[in-house]
C-alpha positions as CSV (number, residue, x, y, z in Angstrom):
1,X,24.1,-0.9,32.3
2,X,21.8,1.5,33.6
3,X,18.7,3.2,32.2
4,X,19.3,2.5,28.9
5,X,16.2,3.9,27.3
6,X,16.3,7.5,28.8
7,X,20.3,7.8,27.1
8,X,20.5,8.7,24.3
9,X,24.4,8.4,23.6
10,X,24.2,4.7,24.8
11,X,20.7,4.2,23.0
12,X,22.9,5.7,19.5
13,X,25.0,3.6,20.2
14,X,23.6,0.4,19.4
15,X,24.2,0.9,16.0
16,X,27.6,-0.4,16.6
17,X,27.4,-3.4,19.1
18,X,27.5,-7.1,18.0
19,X,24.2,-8.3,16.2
20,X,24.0,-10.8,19.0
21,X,23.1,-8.0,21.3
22,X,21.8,-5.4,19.2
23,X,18.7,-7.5,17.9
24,X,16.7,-7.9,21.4
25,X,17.4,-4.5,22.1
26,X,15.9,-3.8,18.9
27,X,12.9,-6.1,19.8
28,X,12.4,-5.2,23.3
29,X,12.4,-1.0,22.4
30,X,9.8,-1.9,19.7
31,X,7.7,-3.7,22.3
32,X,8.1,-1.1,24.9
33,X,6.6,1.3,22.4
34,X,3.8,-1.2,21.6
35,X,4.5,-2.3,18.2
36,X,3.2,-6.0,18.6
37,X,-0.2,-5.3,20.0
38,X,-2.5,-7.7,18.5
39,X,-4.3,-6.4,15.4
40,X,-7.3,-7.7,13.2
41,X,-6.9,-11.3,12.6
42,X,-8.0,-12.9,8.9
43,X,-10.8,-14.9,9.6
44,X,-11.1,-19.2,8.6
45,X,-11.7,-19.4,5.1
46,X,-12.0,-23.4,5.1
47,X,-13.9,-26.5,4.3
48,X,-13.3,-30.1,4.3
49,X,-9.5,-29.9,5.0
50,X,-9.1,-27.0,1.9
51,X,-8.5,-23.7,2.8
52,X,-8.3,-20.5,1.3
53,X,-4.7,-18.6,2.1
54,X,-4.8,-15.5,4.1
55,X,-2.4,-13.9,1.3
56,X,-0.9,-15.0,-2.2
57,X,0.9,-18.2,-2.9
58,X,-0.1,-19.2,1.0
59,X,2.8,-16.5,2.3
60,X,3.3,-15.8,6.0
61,X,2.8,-12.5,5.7
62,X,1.9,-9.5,2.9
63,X,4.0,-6.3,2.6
64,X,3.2,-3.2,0.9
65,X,5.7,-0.1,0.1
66,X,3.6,3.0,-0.5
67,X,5.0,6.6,-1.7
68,X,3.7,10.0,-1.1
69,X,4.7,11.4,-4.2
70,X,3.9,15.6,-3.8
71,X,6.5,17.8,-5.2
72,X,5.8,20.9,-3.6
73,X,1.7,20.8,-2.9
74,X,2.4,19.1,0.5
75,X,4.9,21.9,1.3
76,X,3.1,25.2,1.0
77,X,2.6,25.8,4.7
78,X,6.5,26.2,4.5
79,X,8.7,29.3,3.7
80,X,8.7,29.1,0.2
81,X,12.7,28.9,0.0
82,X,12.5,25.6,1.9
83,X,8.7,24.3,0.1
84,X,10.9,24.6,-3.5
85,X,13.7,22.7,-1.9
86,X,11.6,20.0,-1.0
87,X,9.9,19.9,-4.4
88,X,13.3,19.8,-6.0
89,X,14.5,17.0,-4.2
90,X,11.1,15.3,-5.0
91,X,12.3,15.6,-8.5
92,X,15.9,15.1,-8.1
93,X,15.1,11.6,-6.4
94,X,12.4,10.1,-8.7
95,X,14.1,8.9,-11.5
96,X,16.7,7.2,-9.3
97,X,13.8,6.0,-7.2
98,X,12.2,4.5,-10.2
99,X,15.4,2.7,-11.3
100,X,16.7,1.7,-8.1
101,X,12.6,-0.2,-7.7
102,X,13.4,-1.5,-10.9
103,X,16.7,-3.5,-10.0
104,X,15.3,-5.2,-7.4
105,X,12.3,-5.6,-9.1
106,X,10.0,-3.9,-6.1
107,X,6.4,-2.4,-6.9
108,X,5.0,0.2,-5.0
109,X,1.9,2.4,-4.5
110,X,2.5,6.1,-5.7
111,X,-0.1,8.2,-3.7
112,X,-0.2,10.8,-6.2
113,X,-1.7,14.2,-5.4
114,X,-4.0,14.9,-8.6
115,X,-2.4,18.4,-9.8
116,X,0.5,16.7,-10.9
117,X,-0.7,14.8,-13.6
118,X,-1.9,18.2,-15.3
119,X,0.4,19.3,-18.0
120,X,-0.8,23.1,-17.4
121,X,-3.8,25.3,-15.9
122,X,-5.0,28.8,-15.8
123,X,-6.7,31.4,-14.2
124,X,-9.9,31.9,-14.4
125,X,-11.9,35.0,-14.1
126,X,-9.0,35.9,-11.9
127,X,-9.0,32.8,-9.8
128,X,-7.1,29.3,-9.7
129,X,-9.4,26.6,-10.3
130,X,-12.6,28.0,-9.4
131,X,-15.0,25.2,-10.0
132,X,-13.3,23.5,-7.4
133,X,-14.8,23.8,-3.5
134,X,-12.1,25.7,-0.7
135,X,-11.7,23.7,2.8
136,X,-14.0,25.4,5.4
137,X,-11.5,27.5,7.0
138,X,-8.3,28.4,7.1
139,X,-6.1,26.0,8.8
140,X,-2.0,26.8,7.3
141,X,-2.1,29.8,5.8
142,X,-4.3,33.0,5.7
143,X,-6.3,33.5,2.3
144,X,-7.3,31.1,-0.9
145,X,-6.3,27.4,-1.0
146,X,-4.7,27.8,-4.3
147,X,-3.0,30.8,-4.1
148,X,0.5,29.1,-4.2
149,X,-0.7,27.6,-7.7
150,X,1.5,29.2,-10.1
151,X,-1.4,28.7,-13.0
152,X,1.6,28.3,-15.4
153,X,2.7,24.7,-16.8
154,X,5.6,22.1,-16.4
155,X,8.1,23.7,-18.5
156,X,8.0,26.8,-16.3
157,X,6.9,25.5,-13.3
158,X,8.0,21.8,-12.7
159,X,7.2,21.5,-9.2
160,X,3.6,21.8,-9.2
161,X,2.9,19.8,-12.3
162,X,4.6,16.3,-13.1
163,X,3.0,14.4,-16.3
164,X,6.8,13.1,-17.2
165,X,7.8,12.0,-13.5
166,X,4.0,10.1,-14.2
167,X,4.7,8.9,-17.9
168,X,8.1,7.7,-16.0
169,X,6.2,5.9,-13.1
170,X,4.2,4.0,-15.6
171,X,6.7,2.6,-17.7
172,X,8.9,1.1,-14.9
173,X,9.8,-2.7,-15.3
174,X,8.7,-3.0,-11.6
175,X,4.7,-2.6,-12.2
176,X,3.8,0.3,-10.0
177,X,0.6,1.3,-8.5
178,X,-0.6,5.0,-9.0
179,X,-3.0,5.7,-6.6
180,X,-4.6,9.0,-5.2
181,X,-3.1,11.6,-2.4
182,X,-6.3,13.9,-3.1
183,X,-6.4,16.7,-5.9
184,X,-4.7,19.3,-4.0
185,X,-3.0,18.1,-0.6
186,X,-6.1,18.8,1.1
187,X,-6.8,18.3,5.5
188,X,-9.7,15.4,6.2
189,X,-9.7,16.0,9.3
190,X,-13.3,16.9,11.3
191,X,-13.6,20.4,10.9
192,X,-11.3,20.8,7.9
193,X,-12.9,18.9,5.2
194,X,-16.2,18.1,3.8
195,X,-17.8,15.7,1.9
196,X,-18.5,17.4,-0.8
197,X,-15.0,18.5,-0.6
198,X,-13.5,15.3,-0.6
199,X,-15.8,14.0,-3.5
200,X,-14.8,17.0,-5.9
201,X,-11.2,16.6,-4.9
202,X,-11.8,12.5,-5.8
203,X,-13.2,12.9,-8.9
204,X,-10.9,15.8,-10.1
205,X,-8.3,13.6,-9.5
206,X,-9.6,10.5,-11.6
207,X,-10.2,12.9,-13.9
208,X,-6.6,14.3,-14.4
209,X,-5.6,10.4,-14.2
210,X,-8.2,9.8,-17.0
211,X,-5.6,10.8,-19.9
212,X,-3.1,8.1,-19.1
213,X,-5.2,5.5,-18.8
214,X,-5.4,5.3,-15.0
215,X,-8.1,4.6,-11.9
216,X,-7.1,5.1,-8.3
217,X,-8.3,2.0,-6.1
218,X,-5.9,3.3,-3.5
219,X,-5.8,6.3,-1.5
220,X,-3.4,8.5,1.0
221,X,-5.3,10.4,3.6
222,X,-2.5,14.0,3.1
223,X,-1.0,15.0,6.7
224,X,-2.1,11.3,7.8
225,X,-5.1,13.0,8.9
226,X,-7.7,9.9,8.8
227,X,-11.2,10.7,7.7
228,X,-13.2,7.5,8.4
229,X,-16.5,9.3,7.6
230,X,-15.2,9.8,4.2
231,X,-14.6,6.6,4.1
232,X,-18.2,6.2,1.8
233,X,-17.4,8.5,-0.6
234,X,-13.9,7.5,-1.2
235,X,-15.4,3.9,-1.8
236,X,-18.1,5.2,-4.3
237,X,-15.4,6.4,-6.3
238,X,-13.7,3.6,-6.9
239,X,-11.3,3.7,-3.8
240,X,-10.6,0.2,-2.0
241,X,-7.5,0.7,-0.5
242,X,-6.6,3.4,2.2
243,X,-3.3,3.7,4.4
244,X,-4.6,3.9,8.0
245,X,-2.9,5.4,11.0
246,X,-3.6,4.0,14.0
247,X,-1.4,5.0,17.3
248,X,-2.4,1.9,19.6
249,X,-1.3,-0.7,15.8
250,X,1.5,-1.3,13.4
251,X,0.8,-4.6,12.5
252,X,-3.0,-5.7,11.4
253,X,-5.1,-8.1,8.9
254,X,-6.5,-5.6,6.6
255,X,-9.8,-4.7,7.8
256,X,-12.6,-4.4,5.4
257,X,-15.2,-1.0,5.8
258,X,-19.1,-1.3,5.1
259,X,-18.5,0.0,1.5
260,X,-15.6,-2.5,0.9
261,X,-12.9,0.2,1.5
262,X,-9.6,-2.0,3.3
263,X,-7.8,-0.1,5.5
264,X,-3.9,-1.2,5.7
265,X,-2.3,-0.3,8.6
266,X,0.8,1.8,9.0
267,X,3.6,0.3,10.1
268,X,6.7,2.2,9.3
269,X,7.9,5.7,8.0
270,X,10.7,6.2,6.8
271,X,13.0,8.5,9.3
272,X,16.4,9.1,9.9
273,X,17.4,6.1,12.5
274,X,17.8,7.1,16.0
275,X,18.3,3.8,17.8
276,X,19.2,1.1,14.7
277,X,18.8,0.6,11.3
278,X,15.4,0.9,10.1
279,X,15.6,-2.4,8.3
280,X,16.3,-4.4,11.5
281,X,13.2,-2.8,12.9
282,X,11.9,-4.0,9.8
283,X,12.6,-7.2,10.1
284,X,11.5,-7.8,13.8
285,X,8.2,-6.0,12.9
286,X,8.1,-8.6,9.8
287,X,8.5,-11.8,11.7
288,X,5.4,-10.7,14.2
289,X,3.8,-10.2,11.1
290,X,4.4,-14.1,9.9
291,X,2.9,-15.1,12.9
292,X,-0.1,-13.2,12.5
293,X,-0.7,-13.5,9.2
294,X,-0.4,-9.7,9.5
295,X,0.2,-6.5,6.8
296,X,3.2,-4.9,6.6
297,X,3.1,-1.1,5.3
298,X,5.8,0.9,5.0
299,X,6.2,4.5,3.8
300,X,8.2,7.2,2.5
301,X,8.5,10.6,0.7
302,X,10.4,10.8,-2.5
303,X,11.2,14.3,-1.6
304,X,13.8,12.8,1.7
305,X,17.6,13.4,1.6
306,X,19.4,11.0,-1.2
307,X,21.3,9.5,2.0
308,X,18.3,8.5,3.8
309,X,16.5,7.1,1.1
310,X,19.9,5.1,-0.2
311,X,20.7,3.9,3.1
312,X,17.6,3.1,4.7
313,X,14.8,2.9,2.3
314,X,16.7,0.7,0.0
315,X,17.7,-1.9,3.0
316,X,14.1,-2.3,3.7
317,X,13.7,-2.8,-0.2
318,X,16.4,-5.6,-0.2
319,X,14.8,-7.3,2.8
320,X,11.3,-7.0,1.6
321,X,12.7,-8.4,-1.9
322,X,14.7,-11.5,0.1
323,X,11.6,-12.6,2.0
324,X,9.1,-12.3,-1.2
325,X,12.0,-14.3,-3.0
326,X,12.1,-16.9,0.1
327,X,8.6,-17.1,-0.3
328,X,7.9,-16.0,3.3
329,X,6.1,-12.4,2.3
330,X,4.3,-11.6,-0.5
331,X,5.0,-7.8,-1.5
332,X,2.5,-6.2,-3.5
333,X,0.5,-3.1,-3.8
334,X,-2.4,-1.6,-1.9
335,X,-4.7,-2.0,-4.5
336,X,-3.6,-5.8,-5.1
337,X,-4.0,-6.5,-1.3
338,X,-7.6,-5.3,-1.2
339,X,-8.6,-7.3,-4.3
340,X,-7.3,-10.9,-2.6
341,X,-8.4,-9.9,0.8
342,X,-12.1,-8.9,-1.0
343,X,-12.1,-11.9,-3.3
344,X,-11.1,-14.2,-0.2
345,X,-14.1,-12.4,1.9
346,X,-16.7,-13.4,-0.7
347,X,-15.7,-16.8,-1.6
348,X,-17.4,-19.7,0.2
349,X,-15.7,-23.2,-1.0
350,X,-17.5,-26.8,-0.4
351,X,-15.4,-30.2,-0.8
352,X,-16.8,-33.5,-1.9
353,X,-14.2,-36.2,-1.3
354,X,-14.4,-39.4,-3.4
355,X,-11.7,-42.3,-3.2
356,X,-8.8,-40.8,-5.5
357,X,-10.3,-37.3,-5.9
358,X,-11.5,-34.6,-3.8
359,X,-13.7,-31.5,-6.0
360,X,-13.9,-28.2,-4.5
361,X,-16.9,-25.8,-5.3
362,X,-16.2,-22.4,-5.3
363,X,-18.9,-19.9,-5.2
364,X,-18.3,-15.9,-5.8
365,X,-19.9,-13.0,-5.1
366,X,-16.6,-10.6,-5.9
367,X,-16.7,-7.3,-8.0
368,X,-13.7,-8.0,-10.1
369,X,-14.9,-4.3,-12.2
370,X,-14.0,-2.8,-8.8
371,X,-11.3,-4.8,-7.1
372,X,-9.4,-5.6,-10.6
373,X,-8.1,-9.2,-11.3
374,X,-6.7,-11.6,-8.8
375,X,-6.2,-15.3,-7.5
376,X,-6.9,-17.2,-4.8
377,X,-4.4,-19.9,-3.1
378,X,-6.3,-22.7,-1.9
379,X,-4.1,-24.7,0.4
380,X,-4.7,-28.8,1.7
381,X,-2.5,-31.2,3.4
382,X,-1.3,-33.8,1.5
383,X,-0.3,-35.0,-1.8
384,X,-1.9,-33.9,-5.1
385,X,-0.8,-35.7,-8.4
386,X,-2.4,-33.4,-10.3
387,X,-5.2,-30.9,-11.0
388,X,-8.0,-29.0,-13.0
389,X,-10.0,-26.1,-12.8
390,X,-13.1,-24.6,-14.1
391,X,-13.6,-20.8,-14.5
392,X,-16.7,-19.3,-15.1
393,X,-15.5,-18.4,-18.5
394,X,-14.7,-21.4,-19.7
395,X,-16.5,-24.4,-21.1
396,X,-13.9,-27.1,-20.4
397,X,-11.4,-28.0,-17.3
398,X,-7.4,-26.8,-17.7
399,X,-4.6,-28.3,-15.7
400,X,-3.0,-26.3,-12.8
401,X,0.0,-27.5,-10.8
402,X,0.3,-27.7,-7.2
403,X,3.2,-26.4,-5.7
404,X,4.3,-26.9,-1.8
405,X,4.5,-23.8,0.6
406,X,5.1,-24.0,4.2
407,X,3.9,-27.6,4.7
408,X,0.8,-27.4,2.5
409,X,0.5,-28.5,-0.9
410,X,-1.4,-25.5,-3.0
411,X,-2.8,-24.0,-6.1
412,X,-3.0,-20.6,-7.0
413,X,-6.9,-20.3,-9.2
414,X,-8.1,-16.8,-10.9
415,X,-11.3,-15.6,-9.2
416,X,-13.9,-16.4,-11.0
417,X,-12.6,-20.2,-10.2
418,X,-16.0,-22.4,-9.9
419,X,-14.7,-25.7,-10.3
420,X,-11.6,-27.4,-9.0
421,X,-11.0,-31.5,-9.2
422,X,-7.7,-32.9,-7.2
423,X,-6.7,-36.3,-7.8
424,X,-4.8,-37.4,-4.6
């Protein structure tokens, strides 16, 4: 056929051959590009034949949708002509966006940029938001950082500030995740950020999030500009979740910092296909993902072209939603990740085996004020008749039914699960 990968009119066209022969074309352009490199693996969770699941309800693989919801902040390096078009589209899309999640019954991680939850601000002594510390230098545009702040509020200016797109996000049937994009879009680059920079912008942001009874456990590095050394400052906040570009991964166990900050790797953006349809790519990605026990991560701005987001985006949603429903992925949130992979990391489990019965000890070192609530699935071969369980909080044993996932017979326990007693 020739050289197929240096054409780009026969490369297009592979959006139009057979399945049959589209598929490992599909596979074998994603592994020329070095999508299936090996990433972190979860480590053995395990004693006496009981395991603890690398993810929820003892699923293959997790998946997490995350948006970078900016109006125009993210745009202001642009003429202003096309920085107001983007914001526009931004707001055009999100109530769509928020309905469309809610018929297929898909949650998401908002990364939120912290202005937008203002209902107004103002100058003052003759400058926007002066209590709040400028980047070091001037990277996309010559003089203050806020000068394209209109200092106005959301009836005059709605594509700076965004409380109802926010009040919107929160009320969705789909149980949404609003996390944190910084306070103002800013660079975290070396050279273009400090920390005192990116601690002010933090807590302005939780405070803005304050009023509508919100906390950020996740975060968006803006520009997908990592800043690993900020990684400690993010986590004193309150951050355990971060989106992590890396060029040489797409597919990777979360990976846990020294301050208990996960970082979940990028897999997919969302871009106008080239080659095939993005959810193919999805897909292939997704089933080296099963075999890892790998995350899934997939992203997207709000502000993109209704076709895109209708054609693509909502393609990946339906396959995401099939394989959750199939029980081969479980699709949740950033923050919701980080709080099983955490609990899972400081959970050590001991089995005593008996003739009929088989107690597992579970003992917990896990900060459920930080990571938020979750459950463990502890997985075992073989047949269980029936089961109890024994929190921390309580002062009696409650039933719990097993229920079979690939192969294994398992029970899904809150956290602060001390006691478990099988009767096999």
């Amino acid at each position: 056929m020739g050289p197929i990968v240096h054409d780009r009119r026969i490369m297009n066209s592979m959006r139009f051959v057979s399945e049959a022969i589209r598929r490992p074309l599909v596979r074998s352009g994603a592994s020329l590009r070095g999508f299936f490199r090996q990433g972190h693996a979860p480590s053995v969770r395990s004693s006496g034949g009981v395991s603890i699941a690398p993810f929820l309800n003892n699923c293959a693989s997790a998946a997490c949708v995350s948006a970078d919801f900016e109006l125009c902040w993210a745009f202001r390096g642009m003429l202003a002509a096309q920085c107001e078009q983007r914001g526009r589209s931004e707001r055009n899309n999100l109530p769509w966006l928020v309905d469309t999640l809610d018929d297929l019954d898909v949650p998401i991680t908002w990364a939120t940029v912290g202005h937008l939850f203002l209902e107004e601000c103002a100058l003052c002594n003759g400058r926007p938001h002066p209590g709040m510390p400028r980047p070091p230098r001037e990277v996309f545009w010559k003089g203050d950082w806020y000068k394209h702040d209109p200092c106005s509020n959301v009836g005059r200016d709605p594509l700076w500030y965004a409380p109802d797109l926010i009040d919107l996000i929160c009320s969705a049937r789909a149980g949404h995740e609003i996390g944190t994009h910084s306070f103002s879009h800013i660079d975290y680059s070396p050279g273009n950020s400090t920390t005192e920079l990116v601690r002010r912008e933090l807590e302005e942001s939780l405070r803005c999030m304050e009023p509508f009874g919100l906390s950020a456990r996740s975060h968006v590095f803006p520009f997908n500009r990592m800043g690993p050394e900020h990684l400690s400052v993010l986590g004193a906040g309150g951050v355990t979740a971060v989106r992590w570009r890396d060029p040489r991964l797409r597919l990777s166990y979360p990976v846990r910092s020294e301050g208990g900050v996960y970082r979940l790797t990028e897999s997919l953006n969302l871009r106008r296909p080239r080659f095939c349809r993005y959810a193919e790519l999805a897909e292939t990605l997704l089933s080296h993902a099963d075999r890892r026990h790998a995350a899934f991560h997939v992203w997207f701005h709000p502000s993109d072209q209704r076709e895109l987001l209708e054609n693509e985006l909502v393609s990946v949603l339906r396959l995401l939603r099939d394989r959750r429903d199939s029980g081969q992925t479980w699709l949740t949130t950033m923050g919701a990740l980080s709080a099983y992979c955490e609990a899972r990391e400081k959970t050590e489990i001991s089995v005593q085996q008996e003739p009929g019965t088989v107690g597992v000890t579970l003992s917990s070192q896990f900060d459920a004020e930080r990571y938020g609530l979750t459950c463990l699935t502890l997985t075992m071969r073989g047949t269980v008749r029936s089961a109890t369980m024994m929190t921390s909080r309580d002062s009696e044993a409650h039933a719990i039914v097993p229920f079979s996932a690939r192969g294994a017979t398992c029970l899904n326990v809150p956290h602060d699960t001390v006691r478990v007693q099988l009767h096999v």
